[in-house]
C-alpha positions in Angstrom: 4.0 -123.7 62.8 4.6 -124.3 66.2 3.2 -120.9 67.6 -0.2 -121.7 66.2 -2.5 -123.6 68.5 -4.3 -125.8 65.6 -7.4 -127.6 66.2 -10.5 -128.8 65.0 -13.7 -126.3 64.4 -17.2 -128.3 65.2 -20.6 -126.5 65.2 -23.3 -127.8 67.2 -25.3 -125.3 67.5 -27.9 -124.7 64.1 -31.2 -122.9 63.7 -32.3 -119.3 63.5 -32.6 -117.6 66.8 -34.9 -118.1 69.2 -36.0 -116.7 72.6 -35.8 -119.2 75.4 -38.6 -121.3 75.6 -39.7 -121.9 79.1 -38.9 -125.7 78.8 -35.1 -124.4 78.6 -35.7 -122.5 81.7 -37.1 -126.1 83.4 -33.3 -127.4 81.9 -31.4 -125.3 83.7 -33.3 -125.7 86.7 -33.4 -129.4 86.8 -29.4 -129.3 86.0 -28.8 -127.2 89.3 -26.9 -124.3 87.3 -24.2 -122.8 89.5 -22.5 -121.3 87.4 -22.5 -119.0 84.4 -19.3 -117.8 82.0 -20.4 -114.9 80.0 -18.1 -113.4 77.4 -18.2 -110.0 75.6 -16.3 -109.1 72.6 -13.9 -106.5 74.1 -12.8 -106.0 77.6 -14.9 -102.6 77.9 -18.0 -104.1 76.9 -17.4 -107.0 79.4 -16.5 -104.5 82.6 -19.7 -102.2 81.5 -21.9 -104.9 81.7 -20.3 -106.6 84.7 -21.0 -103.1 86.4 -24.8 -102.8 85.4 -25.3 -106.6 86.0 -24.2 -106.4 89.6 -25.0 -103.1 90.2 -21.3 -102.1 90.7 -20.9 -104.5 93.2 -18.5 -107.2 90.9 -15.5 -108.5 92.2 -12.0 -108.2 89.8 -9.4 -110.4 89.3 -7.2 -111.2 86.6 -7.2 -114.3 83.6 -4.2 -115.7 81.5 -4.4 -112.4 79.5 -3.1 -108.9 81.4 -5.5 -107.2 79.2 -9.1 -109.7 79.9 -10.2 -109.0 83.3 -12.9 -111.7 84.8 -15.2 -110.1 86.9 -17.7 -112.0 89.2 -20.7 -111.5 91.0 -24.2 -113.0 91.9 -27.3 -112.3 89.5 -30.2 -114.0 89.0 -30.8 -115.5 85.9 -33.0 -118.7 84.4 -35.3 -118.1 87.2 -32.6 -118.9 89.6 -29.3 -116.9 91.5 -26.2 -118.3 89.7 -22.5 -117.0 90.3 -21.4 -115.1 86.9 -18.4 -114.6 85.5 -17.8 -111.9 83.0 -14.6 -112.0 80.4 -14.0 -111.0 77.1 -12.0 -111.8 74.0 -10.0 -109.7 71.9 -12.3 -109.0 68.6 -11.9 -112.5 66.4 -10.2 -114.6 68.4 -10.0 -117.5 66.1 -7.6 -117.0 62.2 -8.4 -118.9 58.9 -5.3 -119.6 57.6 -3.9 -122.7 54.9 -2.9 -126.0 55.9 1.3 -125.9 56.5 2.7 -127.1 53.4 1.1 -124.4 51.8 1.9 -121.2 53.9 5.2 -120.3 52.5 5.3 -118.2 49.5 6.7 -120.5 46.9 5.3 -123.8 48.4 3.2 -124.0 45.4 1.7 -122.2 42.2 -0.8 -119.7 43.4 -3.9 -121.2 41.4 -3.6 -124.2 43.9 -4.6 -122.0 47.2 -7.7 -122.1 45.6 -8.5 -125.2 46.4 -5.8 -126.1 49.4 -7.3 -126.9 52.9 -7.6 -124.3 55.2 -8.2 -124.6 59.0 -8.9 -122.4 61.7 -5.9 -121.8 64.3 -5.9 -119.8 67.2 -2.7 -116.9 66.9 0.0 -116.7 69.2 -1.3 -113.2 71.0 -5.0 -115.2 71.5 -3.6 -118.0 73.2 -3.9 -116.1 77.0 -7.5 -115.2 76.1 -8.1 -119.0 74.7 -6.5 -120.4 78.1 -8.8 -118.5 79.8 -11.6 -119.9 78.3 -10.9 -122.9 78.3 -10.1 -122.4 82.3 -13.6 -120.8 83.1 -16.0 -123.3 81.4 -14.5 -126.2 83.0 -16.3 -124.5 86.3 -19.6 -123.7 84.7 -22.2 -125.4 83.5 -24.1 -122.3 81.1 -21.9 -120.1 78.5 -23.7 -116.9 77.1 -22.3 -114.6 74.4 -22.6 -111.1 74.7 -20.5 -110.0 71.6 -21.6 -107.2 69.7 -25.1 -108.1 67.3 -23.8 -107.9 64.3 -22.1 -110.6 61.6 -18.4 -110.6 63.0 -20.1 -110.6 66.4 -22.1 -113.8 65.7 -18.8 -115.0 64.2 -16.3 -113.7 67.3 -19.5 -116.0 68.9 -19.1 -119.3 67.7 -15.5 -118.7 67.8 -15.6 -118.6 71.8 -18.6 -121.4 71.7 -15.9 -123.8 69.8 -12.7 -122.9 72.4 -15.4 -123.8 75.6 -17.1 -126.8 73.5 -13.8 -128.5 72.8 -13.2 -128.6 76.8 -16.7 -128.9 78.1 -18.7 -130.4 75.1 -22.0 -130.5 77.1 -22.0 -126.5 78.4 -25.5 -124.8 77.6 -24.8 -121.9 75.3 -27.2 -118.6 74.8 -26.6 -115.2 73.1 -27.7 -112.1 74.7 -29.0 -109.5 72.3 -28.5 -105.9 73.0 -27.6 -102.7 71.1 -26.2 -100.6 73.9 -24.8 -101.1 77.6 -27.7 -99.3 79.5 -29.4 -100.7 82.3 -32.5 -101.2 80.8 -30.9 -102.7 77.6 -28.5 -105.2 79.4 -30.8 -106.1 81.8 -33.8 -106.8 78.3 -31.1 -108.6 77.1 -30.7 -111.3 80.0 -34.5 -111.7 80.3 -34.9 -112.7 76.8 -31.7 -114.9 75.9 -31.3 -116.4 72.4 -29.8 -119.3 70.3 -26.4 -118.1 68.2 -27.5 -117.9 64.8 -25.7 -120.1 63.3 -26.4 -118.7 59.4 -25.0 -115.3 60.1 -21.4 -117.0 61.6 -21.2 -118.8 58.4 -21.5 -116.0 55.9 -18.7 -114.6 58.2 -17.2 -118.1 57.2 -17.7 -118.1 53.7 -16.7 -114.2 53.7 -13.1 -115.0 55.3 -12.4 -117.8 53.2 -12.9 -116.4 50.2 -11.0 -113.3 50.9 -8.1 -115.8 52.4 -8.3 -117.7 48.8 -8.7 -114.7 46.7 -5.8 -112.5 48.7 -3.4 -115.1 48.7 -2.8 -116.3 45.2 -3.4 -112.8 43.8 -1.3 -111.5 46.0 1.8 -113.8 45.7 1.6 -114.3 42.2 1.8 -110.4 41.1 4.3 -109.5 44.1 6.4 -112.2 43.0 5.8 -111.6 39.3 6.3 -107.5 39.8 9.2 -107.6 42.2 11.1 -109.5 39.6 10.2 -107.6 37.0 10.5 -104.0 38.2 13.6 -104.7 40.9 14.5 -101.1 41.1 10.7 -100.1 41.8 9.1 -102.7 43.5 12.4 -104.9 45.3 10.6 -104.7 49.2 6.9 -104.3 47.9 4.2 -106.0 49.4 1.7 -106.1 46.3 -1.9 -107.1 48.0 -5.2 -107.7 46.2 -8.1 -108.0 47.6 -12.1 -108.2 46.7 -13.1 -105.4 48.4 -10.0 -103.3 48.3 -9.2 -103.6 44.7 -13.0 -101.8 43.6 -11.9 -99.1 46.3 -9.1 -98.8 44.3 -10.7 -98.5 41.4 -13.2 -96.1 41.9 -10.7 -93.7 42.9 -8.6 -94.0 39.5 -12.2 -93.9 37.7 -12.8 -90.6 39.2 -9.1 -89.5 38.5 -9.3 -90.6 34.8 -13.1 -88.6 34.0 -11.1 -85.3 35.1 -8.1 -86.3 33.0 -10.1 -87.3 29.9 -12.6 -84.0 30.6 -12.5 -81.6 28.1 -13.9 -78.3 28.6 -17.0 -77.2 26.5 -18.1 -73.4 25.7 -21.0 -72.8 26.9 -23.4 -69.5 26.8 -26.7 -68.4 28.7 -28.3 -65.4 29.6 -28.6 -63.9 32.7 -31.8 -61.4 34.0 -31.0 -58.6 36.7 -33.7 -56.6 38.8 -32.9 -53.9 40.5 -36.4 -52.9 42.0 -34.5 -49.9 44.3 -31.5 -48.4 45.0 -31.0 -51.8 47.8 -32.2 -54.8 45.8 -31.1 -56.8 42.9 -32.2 -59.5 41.9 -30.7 -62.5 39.3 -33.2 -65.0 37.4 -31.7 -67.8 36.4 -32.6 -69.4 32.9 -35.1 -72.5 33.0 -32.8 -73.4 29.8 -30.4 -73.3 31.8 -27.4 -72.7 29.2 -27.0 -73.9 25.6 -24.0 -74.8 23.7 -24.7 -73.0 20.7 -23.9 -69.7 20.3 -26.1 -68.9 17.4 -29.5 -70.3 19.1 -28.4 -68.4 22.2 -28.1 -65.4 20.5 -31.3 -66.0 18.8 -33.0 -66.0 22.4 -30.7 -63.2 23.4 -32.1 -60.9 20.6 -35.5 -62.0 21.0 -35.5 -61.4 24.4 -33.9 -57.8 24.0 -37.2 -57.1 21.8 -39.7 -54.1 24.1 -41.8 -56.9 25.4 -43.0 -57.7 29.3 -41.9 -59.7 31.1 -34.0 -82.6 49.0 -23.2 -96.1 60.1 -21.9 -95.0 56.7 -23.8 -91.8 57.3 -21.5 -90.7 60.3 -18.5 -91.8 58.8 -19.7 -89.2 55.8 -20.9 -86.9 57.8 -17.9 -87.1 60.5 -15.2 -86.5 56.9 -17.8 -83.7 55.7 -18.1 -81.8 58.8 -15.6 -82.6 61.6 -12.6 -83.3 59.3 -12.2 -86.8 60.8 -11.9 -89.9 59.0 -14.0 -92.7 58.9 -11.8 -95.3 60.4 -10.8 -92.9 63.4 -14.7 -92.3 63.3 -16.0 -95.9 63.4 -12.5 -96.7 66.3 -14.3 -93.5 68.1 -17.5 -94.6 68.1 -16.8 -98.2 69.6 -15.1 -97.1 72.6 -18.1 -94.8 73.0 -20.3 -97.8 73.1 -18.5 -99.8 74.5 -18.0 -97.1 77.3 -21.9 -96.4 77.7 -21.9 -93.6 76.1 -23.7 -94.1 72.8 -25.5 -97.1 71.3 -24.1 -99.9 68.9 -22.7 -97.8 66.4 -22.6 -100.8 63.6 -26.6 -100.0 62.6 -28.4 -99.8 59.2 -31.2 -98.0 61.1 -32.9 -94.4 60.3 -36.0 -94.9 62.0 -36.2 -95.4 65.9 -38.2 -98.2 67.7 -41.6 -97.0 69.4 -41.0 -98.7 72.7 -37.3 -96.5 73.0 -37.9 -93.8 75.9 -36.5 -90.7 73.8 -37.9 -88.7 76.6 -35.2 -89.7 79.4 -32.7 -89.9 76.6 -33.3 -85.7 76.0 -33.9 -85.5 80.0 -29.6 -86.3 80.4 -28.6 -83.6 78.3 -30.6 -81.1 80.2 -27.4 -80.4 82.0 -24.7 -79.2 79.8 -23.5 -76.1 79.4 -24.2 -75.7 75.4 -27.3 -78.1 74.5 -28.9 -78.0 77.5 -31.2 -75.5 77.4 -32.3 -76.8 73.9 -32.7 -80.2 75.6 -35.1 -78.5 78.1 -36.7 -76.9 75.4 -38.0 -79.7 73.3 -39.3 -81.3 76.7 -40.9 -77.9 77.2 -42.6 -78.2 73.9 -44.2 -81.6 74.7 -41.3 -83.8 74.1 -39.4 -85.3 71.3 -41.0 -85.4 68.3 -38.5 -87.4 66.1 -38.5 -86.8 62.3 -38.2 -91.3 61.1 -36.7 -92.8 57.5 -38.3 -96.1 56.2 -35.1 -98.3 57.0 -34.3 -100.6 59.6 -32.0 -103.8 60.2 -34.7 -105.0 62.6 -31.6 -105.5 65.6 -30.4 -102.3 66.5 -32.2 -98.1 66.9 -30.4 -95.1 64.7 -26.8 -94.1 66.6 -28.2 -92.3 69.3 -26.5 -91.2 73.1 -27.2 -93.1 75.7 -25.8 -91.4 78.6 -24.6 -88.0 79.5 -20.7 -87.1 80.0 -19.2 -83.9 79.7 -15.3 -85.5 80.6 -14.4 -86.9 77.0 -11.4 -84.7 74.6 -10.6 -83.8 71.7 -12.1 -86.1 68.8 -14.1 -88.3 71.4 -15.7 -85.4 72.7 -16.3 -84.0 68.8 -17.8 -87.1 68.2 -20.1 -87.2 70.9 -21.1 -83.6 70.8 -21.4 -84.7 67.0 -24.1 -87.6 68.3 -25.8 -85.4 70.7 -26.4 -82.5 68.7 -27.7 -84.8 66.2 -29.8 -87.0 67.9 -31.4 -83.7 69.7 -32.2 -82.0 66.0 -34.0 -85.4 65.1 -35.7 -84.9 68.3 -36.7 -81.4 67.5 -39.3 -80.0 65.2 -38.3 -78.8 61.7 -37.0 -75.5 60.8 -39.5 -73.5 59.4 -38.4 -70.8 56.1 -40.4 -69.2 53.5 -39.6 -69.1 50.1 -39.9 -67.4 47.5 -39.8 -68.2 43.7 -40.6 -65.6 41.1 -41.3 -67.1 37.4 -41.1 -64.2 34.5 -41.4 -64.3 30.9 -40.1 -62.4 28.6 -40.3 -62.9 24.4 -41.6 -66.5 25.5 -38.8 -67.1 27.5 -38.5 -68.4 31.5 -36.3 -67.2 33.8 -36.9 -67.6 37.7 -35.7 -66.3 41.0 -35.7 -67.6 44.6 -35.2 -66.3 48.0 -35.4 -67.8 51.6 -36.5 -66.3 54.4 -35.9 -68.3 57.9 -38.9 -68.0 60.3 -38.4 -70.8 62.9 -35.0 -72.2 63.8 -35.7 -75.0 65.7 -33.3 -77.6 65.0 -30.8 -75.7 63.7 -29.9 -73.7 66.9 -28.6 -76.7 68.4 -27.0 -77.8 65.1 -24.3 -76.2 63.4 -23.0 -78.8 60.9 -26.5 -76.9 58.6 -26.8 -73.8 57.6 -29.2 -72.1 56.0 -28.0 -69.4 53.7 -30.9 -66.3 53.3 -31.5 -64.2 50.3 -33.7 -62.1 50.6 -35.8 -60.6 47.6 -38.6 -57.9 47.4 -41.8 -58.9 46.9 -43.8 -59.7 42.9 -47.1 -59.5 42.9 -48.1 -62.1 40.6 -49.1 -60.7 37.5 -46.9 -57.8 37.7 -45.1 -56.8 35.1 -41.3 -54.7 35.2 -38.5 -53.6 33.1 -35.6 -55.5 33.7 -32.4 -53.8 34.7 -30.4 -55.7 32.6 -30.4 -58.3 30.4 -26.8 -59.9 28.9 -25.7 -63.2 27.1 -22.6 -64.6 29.3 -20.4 -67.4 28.5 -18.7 -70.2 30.4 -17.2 -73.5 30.6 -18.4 -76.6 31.8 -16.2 -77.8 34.6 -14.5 -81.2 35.4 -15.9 -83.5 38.5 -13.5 -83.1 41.5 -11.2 -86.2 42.9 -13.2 -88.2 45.2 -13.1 -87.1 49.3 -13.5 -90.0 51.6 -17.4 -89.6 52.1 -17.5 -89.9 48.2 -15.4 -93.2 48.6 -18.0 -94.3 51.1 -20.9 -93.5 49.2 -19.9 -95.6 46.3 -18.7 -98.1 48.0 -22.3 -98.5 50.0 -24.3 -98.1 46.5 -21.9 -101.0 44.9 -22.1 -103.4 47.7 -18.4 -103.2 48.5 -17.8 -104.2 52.0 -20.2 -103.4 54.9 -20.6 -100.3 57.3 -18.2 -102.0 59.2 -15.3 -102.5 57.0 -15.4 -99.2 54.7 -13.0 -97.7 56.8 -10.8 -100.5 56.9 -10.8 -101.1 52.7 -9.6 -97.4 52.3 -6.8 -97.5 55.2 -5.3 -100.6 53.2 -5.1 -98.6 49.8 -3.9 -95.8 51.3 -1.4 -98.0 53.6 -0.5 -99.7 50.7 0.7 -96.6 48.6 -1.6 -97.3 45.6 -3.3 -94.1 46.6 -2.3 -90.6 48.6 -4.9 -87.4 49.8 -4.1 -83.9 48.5 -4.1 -81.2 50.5 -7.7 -80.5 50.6 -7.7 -84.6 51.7 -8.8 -85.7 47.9 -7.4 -89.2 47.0 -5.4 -89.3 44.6 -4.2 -92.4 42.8 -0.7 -93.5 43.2 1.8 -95.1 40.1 1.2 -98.2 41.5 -2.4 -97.7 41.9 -2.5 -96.8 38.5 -0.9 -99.2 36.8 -2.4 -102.3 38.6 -6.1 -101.1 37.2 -5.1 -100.3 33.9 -3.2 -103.6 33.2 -6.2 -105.9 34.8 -8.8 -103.5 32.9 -6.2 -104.5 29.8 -7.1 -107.9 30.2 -10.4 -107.9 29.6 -11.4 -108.8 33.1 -13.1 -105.3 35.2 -11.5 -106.2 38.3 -11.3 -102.6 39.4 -15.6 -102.8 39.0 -17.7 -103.6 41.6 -19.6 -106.5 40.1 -18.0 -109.7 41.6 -17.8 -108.9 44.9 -21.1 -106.7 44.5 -22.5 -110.5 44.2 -20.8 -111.8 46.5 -22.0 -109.5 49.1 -25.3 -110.5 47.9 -25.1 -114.0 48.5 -23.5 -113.3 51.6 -26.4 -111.9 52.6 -28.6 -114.4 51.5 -26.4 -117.1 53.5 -26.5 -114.7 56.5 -30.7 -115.0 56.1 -30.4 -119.2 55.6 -31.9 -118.9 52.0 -28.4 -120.4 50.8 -26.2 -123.2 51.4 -22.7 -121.8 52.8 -21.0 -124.1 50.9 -22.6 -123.8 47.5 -22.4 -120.0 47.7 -18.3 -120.7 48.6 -17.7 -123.2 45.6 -19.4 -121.3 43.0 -17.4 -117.9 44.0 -14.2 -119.8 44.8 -14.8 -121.2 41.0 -15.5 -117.6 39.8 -12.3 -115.7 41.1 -10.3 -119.0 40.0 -11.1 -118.8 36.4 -10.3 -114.8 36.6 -7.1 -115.9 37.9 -6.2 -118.4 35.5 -6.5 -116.1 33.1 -5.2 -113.0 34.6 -1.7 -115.6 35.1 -2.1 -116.3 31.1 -2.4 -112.5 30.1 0.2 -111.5 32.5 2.2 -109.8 30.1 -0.1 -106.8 30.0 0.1 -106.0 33.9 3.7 -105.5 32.7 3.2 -103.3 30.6 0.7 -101.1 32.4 3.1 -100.9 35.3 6.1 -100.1 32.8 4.1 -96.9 31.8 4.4 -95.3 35.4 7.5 -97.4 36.7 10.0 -97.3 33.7 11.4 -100.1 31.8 10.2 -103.2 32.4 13.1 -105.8 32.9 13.3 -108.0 29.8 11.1 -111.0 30.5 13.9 -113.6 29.8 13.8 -117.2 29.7 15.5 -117.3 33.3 13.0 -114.6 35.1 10.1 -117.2 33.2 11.5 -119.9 35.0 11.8 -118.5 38.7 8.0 -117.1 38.3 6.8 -120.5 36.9 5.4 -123.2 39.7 4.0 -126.0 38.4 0.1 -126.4 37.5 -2.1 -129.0 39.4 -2.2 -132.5 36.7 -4.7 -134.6 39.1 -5.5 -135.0 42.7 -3.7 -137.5 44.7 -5.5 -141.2 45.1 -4.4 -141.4 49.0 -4.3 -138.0 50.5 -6.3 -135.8 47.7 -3.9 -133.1 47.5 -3.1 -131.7 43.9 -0.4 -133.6 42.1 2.2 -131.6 39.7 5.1 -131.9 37.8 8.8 -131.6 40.0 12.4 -132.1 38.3 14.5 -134.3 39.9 17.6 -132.9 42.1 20.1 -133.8 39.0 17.8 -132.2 36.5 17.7 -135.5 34.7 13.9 -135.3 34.3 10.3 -134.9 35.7 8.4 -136.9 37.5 4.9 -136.5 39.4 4.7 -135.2 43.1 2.2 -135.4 45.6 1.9 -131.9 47.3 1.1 -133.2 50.8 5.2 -134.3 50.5 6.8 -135.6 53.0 3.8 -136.5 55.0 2.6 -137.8 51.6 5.2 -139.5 49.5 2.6 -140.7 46.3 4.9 -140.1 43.4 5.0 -141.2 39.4 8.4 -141.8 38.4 8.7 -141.9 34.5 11.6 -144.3 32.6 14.9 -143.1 32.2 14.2 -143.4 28.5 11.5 -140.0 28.8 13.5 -137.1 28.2 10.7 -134.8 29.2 6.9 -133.8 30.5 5.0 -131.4 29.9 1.1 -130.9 31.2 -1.6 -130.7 28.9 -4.6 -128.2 29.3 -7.2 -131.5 28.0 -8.7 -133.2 30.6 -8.6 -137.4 30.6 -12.3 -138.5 29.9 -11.6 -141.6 30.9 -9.9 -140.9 34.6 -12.4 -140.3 37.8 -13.3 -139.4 40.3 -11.3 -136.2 40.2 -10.6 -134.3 36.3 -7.1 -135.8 35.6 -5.0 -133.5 33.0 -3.2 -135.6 29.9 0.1 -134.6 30.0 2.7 -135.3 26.9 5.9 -137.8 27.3 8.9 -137.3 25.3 11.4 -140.0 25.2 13.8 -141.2 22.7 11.6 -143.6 20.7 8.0 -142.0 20.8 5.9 -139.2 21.6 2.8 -140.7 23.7 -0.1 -138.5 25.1 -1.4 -140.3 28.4 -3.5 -140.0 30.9 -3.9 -141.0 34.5 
């Protein structure tokens, strides 16, 4: 592992955040700050805030990394003028990843990962960035994090906090808090630093470690399994699994099998025309709406023919539904938009906006282009923005709104922002304003009904396309009234199958579940896609793959709904919790890493099934001989070891004379059991040792030529 840069992960900051008290301010005066490293999550972000901080007056030059610029300039901050310097990471600049002896695909059995230590390692392509760092704090004496305010960006935080700690372990660290690079938002954001939160970095923890865990050993147990079994399918193919991807997965062969198992049903209503003139005609539609008898409907029918009177995932949706663009292009869009100036933090759970945000000077920018401009004016004509709120809010960040005019973006950037705009000026605007119409008639003691729409005020909708309001007009009843229909007939009809699932379906099930977050939708549906275990029609439907197929039906054949949302629906939920410090990050990580272990367990035991799932789509199955058994087989954890308290299993010597019992941390470990020449063999039993503490000890069975012993430790 020599191009990882391993080392230890401390965390010294704790506490939910905090504006700076004034006796912090007295710190930093009393310890002479100079200096100040500030560092953003992206090198966008850090050269748009570098340009509002020092009023365009910051000076360039370059770090470790060609693409981290470090731009420095004078600003006065703590009550004092300090020298900044502004640099930014890459995204997460800091991997989880398993200890070496257990990175290599057939180290060990894939239960173990479950339990093997893991350690944070800086990757090859970081180390520039990291050397930077590491370069910069040495100089200051104050660190403050401007990554983005979210959970990865609290993460990304502590990430960069750890790199400068490990160099300079007594550097004063802040967060600024902001949810777009405006003027009046950056400079908010300076005036009221913050502690890190410490909570929501560790559901981030507990978040990648489990999905680390959980990928890993599912992942290497069925590619290894499935490539051996299915050679001429799956020879080269990279079989993943993971928490949040799998349910993806699964709702979109849900979908696919409803329409296969549909089976169309007859059914008959009848249908009321008007025809009042020569111009109009008018349908009623039955209250009943239809019935799948034929012989009641006909009852009604006849009776009737009797001489008697008559409401962040929403622009990914939106974006698929109306501009054809998907969400992860949407949500990459929308970042470089922020992190360009252009629109607020994108990564919000927000439909209501704050009462201290200026909408006014927000409309005021758009004044000046070409195609919303004069409905810009026009609300400010009008009074203002009057901006229609929901009832939700993550208490961080406002609704996805623009924050500063361009008119120099293309293609899908500049549908996107347009996108923004328009919509952010239609909240702004009043309602559209349409009469309507519904007309209730009897006849024989029957209810039928009309509508129409008339549009009397457009409003929003002339600087909003993506709606449409379709009129149809109808005369006018006078209530009371009585007619003769023009016709009335008994139709027929079948019921119609769901349709396969478009991407702002995906989305919306995946938000309702709990799968993912806003920010990683995108992401979960590029994998199964990427991954061939799904493909888009042409009217960009998903459709599920063989592959796709086969994996859900042979887990659901199991017993265990892995395809369902319900495991990492919880986890999500504790995650949150942990994120909120109302629970311990590493309770929350035993009990799910104990969860998905004992799914996996099993899932290895019932294995046979995911066979023959698979051999339904991907042909014959190769027979499942003693020799395929053997090269799938790794051996099963029988204790921990008493020096290094790594699992201990069963290894055959060289000559294939016998077993003996192997410490995993080997060689840096070399704790063995080496059994008499007179055992012929071993095998581990699934009892556990009462006797043997502090760690369960499995009994395992000796065979030898005079006895058959069952021991423990």
């Amino acid at each position: 592992i020599s191009s990882l840069s391993l080392f230890s992960v401390t965390r010294t900051l704790s506490g939910q955040s905090r504006a700076c008290s004034r006796e912090s301010e007295k710190m930093m005066r009393r310890t002479q700050i100079k200096k100040v490293l500030c560092v953003a999550e992206k090198n966008d972000a850090a050269k748009g805030i570098a340009e509002i901080m020092s009023s365009g007056r910051s000076r360039r030059r370059e770090g470790h990394s060609v693409y981290n610029k470090l731009y420095e300039f004078e600003y006065n901050l703590f009550g004092q003028n300090v020298t900044v310097v502004m640099t930014s990471v890459s995204g997460h600049l800091l991997g989880v990843e398993f200890k070496a002896p257990f990175q290599k695909w057939h180290s060990c059995n894939p239960v173990l990962l479950f339990d093997a230590e893991v350690e944070k390692y800086c990757p090859e392509n970081f180390i520039q960035i990291k050397r930077t760092l590491e370069r910069e704090v040495r100089q200051c004496q104050a660190l403050v994090i401007w990554t983005d305010c979210d959970r990865e960006g609290e993460n990304i935080g502590f990430e960069i906090i750890d790199v400068c700690k490990a160099v300079k372990p007594n550097v004063q660290v802040f967060r600024a808090r902001f949810s777009e690079i405006t003027p009046n938002s950056i400079r908010r954001a300076c005036e009221t630093l913050t502690e890190p939160d410490i909570h929501v970095s560790d559901a981030v923890d507990v978040r990648q470690e489990l999905d680390l865990r959980i990928g890993a050993s599912f992942t290497r147990f069925q590619t290894l399994r499935l490539q051996k079994i299915f050679p001429d399918s799956l020879a080269n193919q990279l079989i993943s699994y993971g928490s949040c991807q799998f349910p993806t997965l699964g709702f979109v062969v849900e979908r696919f099998k409803a329409i296969q198992a549909f089976i169309p049903e007859t059914f008959f209503k009848i249908k009321v025309v008007h025809e009042p003139n020569d111009e109009d005609s008018v349908e009623f539609g039955w209250q009943r709406h239809r019935l799948f008898s034929h012989t009641a409907c006909l009852v009604l029918y006849q009776i009737c023919m009797e001489p008697q009177w008559l409401q962040l995932h929403e622009l990914e949706k939106l974006a698929s539904r109306k501009l054809k663009i998907s969400a992860k292009e949407t949500m990459k869009i929308a970042e470089k938009l922020y992190t360009q100036g252009f629109i607020s933090y994108p990564r919000t759970e927000t439909n209501m906006f704050p009462k201290d945000l200026n909408l006014t000077i927000l409309v005021e920018q758009q004044t000046q282009d070409n195609d919303w401009g004069s409905f810009a004016q026009g609300i400010l004509d009008r009074g203002g923005p009057t901006p229609r709120n929901g009832n939700k809010s993550d208490q961080a960040h406002p609704p996805i709104h623009p924050t500063k005019y361009t008119n120099n973006l293309q293609g899908n950037e500049k549908r996107v922002y347009e996108f923004i705009v328009r919509h952010f000026l239609a909240c702004c605007s009043q309602d559209a304003k349409g009469q309507e119409t519904t007309v209730d008639i009897d006849i024989a003691q029957e209810r039928f009904s009309a509508s129409g729409l008339m549009i009397l005020e457009r409003n929003y909708l002339d600087v909003y396309p993506y709606d449409k309001w379709y009129t149809k007009l109808i005369p006018v009843y006078e209530q009371g009234s009585q007619f003769q229909p023009t016709a009335i007939e008994m139709v027929d009809g079948q019921t119609s199958p769901p349709q396969l699932l478009t991407e702002a379906d995906l989305i919306s099930l995946m938000e309702k579940h709990g799968i993912g977050t806003d920010a990683t939708h995108a992401e979960h549906i590029e994998t199964i896609k990427s991954r061939m275990y799904v493909g888009l029609t042409a009217d960009q439907r998903f459709l599920p793959g063989e592959l796709g197929m086969g994996l859900v039906e042979g887990y659901n054949s199991m017993g265990y709904e892995m395809s369902k949302p319900n495991l990492r629906a919880e986890l999500e939920a504790d995650l949150k919790l942990v994120s909120e410090g109302k629970k311990d990050k590493s309770l929350v990580l035993r009990h799910h890493v104990a969860k998905y272990k004992a799914v996996f367990i099993e899932s290895v035991r019932k294995a046979k099934k995911l066979d023959e799932a698979l051999s339904n789509y991907l042909g014959q199955a190769q027979e499942y001989t003693e020799q395929v058994e053997q090269e799938l087989e790794m051996p099963m954890p029988v204790r921990k070891c008493p020096q290094c308290k790594r699992d201990m299993v069963l290894k055959t010597k060289k000559d294939g004379s016998g077993k003996f019992l192997s410490c995993m941390g080997y060689p840096a470990c070399k704790v063995a059991v080496w059994f008499p020449d007179t055992v012929l063999d071993v095998c581990r039993d699934e009892s556990i040792c009462p006797t043997c503490q502090p760690e369960p000890v499995h009994m395992y069975v000796l065979y030898d030529c005079f006895l058959l012993a069952t021991l423990g430790d």
